[in-house]
C-alpha positions as CSV (number, residue, x, y, z in Angstrom):
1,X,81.8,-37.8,158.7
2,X,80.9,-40.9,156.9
3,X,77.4,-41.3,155.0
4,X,76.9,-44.4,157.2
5,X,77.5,-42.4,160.2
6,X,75.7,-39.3,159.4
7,X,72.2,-42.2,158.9
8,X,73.0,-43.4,162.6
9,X,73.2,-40.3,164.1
10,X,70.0,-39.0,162.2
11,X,68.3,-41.8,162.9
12,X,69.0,-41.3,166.9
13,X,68.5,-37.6,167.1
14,X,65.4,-37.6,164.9
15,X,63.1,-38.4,167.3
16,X,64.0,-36.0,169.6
17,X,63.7,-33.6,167.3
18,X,60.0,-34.1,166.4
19,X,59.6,-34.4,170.1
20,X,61.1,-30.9,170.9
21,X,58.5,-30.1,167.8
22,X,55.6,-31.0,169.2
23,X,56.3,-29.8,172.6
24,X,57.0,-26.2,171.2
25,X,53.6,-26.8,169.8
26,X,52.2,-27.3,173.2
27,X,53.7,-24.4,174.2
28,X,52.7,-21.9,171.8
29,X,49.3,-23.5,171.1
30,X,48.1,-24.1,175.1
31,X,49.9,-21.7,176.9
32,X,51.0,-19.0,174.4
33,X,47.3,-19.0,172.5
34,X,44.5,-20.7,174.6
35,X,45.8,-19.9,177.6
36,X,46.9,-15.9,177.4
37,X,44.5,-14.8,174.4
38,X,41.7,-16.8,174.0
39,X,38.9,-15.7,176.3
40,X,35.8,-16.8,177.7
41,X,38.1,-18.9,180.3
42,X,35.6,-21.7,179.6
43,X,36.7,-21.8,175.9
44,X,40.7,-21.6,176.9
45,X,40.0,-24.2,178.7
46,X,38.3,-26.3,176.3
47,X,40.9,-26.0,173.7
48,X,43.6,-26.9,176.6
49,X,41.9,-30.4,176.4
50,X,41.5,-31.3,173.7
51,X,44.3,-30.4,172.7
52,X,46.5,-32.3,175.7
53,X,44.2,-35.3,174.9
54,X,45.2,-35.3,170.9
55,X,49.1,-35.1,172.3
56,X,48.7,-38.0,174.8
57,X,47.1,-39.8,172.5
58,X,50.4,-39.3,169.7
59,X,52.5,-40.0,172.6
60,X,50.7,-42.8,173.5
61,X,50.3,-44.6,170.3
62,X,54.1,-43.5,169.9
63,X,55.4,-46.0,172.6
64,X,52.8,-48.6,171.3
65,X,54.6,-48.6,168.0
66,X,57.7,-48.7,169.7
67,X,57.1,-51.1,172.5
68,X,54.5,-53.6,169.8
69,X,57.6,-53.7,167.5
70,X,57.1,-55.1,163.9
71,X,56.8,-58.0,164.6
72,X,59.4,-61.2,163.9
73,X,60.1,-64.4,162.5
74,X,60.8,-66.4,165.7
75,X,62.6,-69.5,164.2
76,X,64.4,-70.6,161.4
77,X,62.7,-71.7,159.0
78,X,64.1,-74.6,156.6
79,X,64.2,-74.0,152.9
80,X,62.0,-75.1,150.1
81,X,62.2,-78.6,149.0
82,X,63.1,-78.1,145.3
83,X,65.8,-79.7,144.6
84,X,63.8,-82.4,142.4
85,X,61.9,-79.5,140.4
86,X,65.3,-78.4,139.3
87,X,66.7,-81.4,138.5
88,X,63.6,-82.4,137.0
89,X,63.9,-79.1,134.8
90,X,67.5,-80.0,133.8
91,X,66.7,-82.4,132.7
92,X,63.7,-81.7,131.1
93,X,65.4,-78.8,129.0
94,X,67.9,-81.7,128.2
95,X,65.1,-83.9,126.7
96,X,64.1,-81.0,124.6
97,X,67.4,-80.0,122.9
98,X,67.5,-83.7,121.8
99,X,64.3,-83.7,120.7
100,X,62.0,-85.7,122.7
101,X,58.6,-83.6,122.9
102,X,56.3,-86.3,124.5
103,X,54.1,-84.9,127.6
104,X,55.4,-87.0,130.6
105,X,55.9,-86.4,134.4
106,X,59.0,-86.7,136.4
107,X,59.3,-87.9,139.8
108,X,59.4,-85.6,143.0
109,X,61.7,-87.1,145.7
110,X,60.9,-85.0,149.1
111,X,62.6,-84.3,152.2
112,X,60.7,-84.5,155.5
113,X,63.3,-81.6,157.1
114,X,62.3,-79.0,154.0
115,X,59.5,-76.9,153.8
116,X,56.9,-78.2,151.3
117,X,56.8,-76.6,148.2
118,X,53.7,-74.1,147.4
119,X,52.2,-73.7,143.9
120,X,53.1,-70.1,143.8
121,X,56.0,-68.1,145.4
122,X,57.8,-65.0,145.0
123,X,61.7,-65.6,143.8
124,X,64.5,-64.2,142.1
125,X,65.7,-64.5,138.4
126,X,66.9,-67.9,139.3
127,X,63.6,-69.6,140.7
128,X,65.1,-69.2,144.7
129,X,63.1,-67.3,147.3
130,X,64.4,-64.9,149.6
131,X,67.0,-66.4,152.7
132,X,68.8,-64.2,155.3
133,X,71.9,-65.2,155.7
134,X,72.5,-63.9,159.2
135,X,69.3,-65.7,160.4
136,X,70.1,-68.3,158.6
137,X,65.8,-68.5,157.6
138,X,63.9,-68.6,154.5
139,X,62.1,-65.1,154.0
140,X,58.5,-66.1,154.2
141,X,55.9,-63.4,154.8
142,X,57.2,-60.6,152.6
143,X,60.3,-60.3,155.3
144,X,63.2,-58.6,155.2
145,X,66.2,-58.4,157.5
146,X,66.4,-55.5,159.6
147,X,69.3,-54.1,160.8
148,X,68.5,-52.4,163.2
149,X,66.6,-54.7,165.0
150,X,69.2,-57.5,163.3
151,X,66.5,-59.7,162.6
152,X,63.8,-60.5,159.9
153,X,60.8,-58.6,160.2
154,X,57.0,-59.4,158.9
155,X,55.9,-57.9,156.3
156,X,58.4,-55.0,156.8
157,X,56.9,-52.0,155.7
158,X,60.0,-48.8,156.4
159,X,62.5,-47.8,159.3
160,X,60.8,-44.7,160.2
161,X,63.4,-42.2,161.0
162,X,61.4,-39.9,162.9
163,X,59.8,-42.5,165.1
164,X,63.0,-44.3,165.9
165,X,61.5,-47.7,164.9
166,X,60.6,-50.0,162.4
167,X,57.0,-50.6,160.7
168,X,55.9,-54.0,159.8
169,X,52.9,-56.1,160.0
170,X,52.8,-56.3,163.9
171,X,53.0,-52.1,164.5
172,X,51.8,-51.1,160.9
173,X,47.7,-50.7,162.2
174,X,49.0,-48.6,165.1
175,X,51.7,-46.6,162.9
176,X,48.4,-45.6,160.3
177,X,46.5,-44.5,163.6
178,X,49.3,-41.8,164.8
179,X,49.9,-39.9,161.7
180,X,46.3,-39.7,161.5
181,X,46.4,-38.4,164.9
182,X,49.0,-36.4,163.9
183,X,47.9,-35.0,161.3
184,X,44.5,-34.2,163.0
185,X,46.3,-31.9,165.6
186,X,47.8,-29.9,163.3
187,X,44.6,-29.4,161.5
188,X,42.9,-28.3,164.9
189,X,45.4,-26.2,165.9
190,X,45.3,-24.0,162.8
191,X,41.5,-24.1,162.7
192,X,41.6,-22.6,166.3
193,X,44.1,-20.3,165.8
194,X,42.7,-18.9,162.4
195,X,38.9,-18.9,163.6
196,X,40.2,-17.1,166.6
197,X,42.4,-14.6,164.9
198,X,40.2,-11.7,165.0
199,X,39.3,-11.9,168.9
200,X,43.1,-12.6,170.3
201,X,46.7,-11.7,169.3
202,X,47.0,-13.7,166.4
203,X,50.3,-12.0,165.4
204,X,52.0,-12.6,168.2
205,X,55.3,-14.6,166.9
206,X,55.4,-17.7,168.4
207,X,51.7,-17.8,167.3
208,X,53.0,-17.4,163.5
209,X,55.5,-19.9,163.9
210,X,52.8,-22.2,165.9
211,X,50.8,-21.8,162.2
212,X,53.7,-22.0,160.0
213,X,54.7,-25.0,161.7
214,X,51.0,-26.8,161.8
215,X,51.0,-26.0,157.7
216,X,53.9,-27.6,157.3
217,X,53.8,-30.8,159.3
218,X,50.3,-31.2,158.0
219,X,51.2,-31.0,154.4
220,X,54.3,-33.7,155.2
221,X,51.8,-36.1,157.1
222,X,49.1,-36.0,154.8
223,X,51.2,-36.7,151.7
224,X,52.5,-39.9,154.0
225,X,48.7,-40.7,154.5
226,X,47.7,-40.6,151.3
227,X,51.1,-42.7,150.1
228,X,49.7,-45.6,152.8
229,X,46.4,-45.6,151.1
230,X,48.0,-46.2,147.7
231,X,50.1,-48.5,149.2
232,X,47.3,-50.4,151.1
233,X,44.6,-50.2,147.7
234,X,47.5,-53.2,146.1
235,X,48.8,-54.4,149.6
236,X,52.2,-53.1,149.0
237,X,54.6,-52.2,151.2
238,X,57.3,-48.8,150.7
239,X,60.0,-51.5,150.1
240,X,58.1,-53.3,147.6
241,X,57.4,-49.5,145.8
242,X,61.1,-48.7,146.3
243,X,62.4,-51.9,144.4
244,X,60.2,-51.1,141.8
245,X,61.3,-47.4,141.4
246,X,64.7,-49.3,141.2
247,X,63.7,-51.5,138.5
248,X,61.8,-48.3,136.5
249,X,65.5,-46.5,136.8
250,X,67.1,-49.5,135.4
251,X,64.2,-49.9,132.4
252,X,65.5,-46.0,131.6
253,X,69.3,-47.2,131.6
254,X,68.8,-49.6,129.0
255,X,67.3,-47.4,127.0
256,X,70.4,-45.2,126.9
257,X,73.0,-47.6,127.1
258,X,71.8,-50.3,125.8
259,X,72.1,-54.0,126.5
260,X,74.6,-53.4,129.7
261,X,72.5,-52.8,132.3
262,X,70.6,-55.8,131.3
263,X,72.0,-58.2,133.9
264,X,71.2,-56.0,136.7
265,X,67.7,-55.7,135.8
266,X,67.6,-59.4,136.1
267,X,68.7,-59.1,139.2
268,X,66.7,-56.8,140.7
269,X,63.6,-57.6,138.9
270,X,60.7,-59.8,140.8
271,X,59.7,-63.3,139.8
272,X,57.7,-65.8,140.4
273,X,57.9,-69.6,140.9
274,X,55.1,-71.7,140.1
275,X,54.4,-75.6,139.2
276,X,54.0,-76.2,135.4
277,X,50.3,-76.1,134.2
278,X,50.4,-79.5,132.8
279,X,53.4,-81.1,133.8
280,X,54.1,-82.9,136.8
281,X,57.4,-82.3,138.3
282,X,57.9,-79.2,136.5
283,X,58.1,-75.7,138.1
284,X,58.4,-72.4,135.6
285,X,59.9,-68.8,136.5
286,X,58.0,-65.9,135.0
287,X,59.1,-62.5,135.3
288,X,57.0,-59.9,136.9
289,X,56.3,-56.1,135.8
290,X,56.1,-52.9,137.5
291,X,52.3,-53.3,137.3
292,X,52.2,-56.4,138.8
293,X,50.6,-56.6,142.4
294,X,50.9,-60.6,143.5
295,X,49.8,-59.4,147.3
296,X,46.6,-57.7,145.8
297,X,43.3,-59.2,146.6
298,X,41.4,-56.5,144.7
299,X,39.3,-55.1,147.9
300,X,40.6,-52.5,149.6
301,X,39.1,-53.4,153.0
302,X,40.8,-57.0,152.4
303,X,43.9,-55.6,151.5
304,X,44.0,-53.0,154.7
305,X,42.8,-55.8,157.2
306,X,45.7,-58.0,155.2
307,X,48.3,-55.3,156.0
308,X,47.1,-54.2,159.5
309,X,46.3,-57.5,161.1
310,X,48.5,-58.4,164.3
311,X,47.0,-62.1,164.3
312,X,48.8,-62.7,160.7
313,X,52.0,-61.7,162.7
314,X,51.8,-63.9,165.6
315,X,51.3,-67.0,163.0
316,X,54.8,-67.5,162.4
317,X,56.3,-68.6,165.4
318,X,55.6,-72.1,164.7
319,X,57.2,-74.2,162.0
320,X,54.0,-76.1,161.3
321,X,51.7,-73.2,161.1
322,X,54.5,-71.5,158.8
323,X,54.7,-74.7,156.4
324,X,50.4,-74.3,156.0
325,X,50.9,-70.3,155.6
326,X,53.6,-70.4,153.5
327,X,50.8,-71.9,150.4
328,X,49.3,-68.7,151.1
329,X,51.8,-66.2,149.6
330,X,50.4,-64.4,147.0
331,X,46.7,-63.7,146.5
332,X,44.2,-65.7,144.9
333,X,43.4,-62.9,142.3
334,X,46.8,-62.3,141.2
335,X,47.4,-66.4,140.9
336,X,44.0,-66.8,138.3
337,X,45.8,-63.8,136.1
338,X,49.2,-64.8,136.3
339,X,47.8,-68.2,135.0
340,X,45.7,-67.0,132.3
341,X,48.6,-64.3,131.4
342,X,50.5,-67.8,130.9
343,X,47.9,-70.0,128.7
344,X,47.4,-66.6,126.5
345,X,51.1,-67.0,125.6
346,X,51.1,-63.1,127.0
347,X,54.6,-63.5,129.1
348,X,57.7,-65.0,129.0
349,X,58.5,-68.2,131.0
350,X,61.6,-70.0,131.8
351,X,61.7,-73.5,133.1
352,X,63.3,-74.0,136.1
353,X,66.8,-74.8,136.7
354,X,67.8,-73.7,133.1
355,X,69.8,-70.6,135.3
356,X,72.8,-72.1,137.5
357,X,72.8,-71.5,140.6
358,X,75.8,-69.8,142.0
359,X,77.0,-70.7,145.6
């Protein structure tokens, strides 16, 4: 079987699986434990419950995340308006091989039909933001093209495979809210079971696997808690940690081979496009590290009601709402050090439209 096919058919039976999970652990925890073992009836009852209430809650909060989606960039929207910046840096690079030094501006020619250009945006090694070629749309909002769903999604965060759906800014809140619940079930049931031990059957097998099973999960869930909340204290998202695992590997490649693997760091690497301090007409690329957060606003509250907030996804189904948002991209706090970081003479810049742009 191919790799590609073995993913599809993972990601399909997945779900089920954790579904067949969770209704074994229904089994052996109401019935099997609660119902048969634990006496007064009043107790077994109690626990029955609670417990059913937890699991309609999961399943509950399961179809929301399902049936919400992640949310999605409705229209098409137009590409930035810079073809004047890089012209303008042509030929500004052009002025400075022959010499001429003096501080002057250069003329911006717009275009009603493009997007307006923002001070700061998030590009690739050649000064270009994201576009999706099947949506033919600029990728505004920290999107990326699912395809799954085989179109851009919001702030998209992971496919989960055990859910059967993708997380973005739309479902993300609800998504935090069931492996909580999740992981809060499991914690119950072994807290009932091993409080109880001593009064019922606690040996009985499907009680031991019942226990093995709520260790387990609950160690898995919890470690995917706690990777949210490291996520959430910058306001990153998995794929934005995953590129830049990608871009660590390809720091330790250089190192062994050498100069190589140079050109694919550049192309993986993160950049960002921003108008020249001082002169008019002028936009600069600067390179960004591993330790760079441009989405962090430096509170964490700020930064989970950024990541969790389901009006921010219903913004961009207009174009004119999108062209006001779009000034918006990265955060005030990560703007004021990038600039400072660039009048300290502390990073490399490159004017742009000094890389060719390949069609």
């Amino acid at each position: 079987m191919k790799p590609i096919k073995l993913i599809c058919c993972l990601q399909r039976f997945t779900p089920l699986c954790v579904v067949a999970l969770l209704g074994f652990l229904e089994y052996s925890f109401s019935y099997e434990f609660s119902y048969k073992c634990v006496h007064p009836r009043s107790a077994s009852i109690g626990l029955i419950v609670i417990f059913n209430v937890l699991l309609t809650l999961i399943f509950g909060l399961w179809f929301a995340v399902l049936y919400s989606g992640p949310g999605f960039i409705e229209c098409q929207i137009p590409p930035y308006d810079l073809d004047s910046f890089f012209k303008n840096g042509q030929k500004y690079i052009k002025d400075q091989q022959k010499g001429d030094c003096s501080a002057k501006n250069y003329e911006i020619v717009t275009h009603k039909e493009l997007l307006s250009v923002p001070d700061m945006f998030i590009c690739n090694f050649q000064g270009l933001p994201g576009w999706c070629t099947t949506c033919k749309s600029l990728k505004l909002t920290r999107a990326h093209h699912s395809s799954s769903c085989n179109r851009c999604v919001i702030t998209m965060d992971h496919f989960c495979t055990f859910l059967g759906g993708v997380i973005g800014q739309k479902n993300y809140g609800m998504f935090l809210g069931l492996i909580v619940l999740m992981n809060f079930i499991c914690l119950f049931s072994f807290i009932s079971i091993f409080s109880l031990r001593k009064s019922v059957n606690g040996t009985h097998p499907t009680t031991i696997i019942c226990v093995i099973g709520c260790i387990t999960f609950f160690g898995m869930v919890t470690n995917l808690i706690l990777q949210n909340l490291l996520q959430i204290r910058h306001n990153e998202t998995t794929i934005e940690q995953l590129a830049k695992g990608d871009i660590k590997r390809a720091y330790r490649r250089i190192k062994k081979k050498g100069i190589y693997e140079k050109d694919h760091l550049k192309r993986i690497a993160t950049y960002v496009n921003l108008k020249h301090p001082s002169i008019e007409g002028i936009r600069l690329v600067v390179p960004l590290t591993v330790e760079d957060y441009p989405y962090d606003t430096g509170s964490f509250i700020e930064n989970f009601r950024c990541r969790t907030s389901r009006r921010h996804a219903s913004l961009f189904q207009d174009k004119k709402v999108i062209a006001v948002a779009s000034h918006q991209e990265v955060s005030k706090l990560f703007a004021e050090k990038l600039l400072e970081r660039i009048h300290k003479h502390e990073i490399e810049v490159t004017i742009f439209g000094k890389e060719s742009i390949e069609t």
